[in-house]
C-alpha positions as CSV (number, residue, x, y, z in Angstrom):
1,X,101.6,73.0,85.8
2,X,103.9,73.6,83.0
3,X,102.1,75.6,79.7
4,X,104.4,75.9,77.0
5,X,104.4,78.1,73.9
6,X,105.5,79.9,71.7
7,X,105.1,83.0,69.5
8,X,107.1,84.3,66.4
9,X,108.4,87.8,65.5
10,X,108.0,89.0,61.7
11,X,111.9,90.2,62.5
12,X,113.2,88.2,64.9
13,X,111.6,84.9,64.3
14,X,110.6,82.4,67.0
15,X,110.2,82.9,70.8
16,X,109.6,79.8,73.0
17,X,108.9,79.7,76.4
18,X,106.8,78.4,79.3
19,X,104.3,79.4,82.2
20,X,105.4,77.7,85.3
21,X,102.0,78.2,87.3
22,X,100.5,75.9,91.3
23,X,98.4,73.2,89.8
24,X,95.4,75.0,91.6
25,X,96.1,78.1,89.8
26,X,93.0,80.0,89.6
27,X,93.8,82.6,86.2
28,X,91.2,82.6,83.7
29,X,92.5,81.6,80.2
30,X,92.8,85.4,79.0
31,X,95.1,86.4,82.1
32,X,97.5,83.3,80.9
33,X,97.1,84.8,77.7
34,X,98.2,88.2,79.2
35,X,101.5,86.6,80.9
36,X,102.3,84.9,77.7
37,X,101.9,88.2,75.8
38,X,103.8,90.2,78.4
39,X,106.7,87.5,78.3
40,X,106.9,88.1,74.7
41,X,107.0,91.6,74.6
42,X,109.5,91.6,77.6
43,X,112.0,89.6,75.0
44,X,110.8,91.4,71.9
45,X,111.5,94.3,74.1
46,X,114.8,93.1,75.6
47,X,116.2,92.1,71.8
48,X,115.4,95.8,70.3
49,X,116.8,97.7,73.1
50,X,119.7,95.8,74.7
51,X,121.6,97.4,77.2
52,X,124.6,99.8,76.4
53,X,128.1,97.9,76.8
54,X,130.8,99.8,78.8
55,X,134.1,100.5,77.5
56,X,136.5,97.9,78.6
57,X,139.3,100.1,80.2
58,X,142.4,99.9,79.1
59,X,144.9,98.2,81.4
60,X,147.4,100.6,83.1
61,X,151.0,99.3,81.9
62,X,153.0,96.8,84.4
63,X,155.9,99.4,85.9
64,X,159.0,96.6,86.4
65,X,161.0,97.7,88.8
66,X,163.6,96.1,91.4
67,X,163.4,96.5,95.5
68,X,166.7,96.7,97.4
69,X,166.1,97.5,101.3
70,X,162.6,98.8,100.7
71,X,163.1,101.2,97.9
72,X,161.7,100.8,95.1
73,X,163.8,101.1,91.5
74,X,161.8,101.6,88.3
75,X,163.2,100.3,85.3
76,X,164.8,102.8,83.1
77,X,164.7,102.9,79.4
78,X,168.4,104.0,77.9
């Protein structure tokens, strides 16, 4: 059984979503109430607070260089 809905936020406007619950579910029409509201507040929740990004790090520069027999030659600026 499928129960859609849908609640709106004075700030962040509309939230749609839907209860995926066995056919012979046995909740009572408050605890669906009390999944819908906790699945609101979880986005509500989730759109106030979102997670701190990470600083990208910064690529460490391509060394060119040259092999002969093994050794390694880095390229010299002159």
């Amino acid at each position: 059984m499928k129960i859609d809905f849908e609640r709106h936020h004075d700030k962040w406007g509309k939230f749609a979503d839907a209860l995926h619950l066995p056919d012979n579910h046995t909740f009572t029409l408050a605890q669906i109430e009390a999944m819908k509201d906790e699945r609101f507040n979880n986005w509500v929740n989730a759109v106030e607070n979102p997670p701190p990004s990470e600083p990208v790090p910064e690529p460490e520069p391509v060394k060119e260089y040259i092999e002969i027999n093994g050794v390694k030659y880095v390229k010299a600026e002159v």
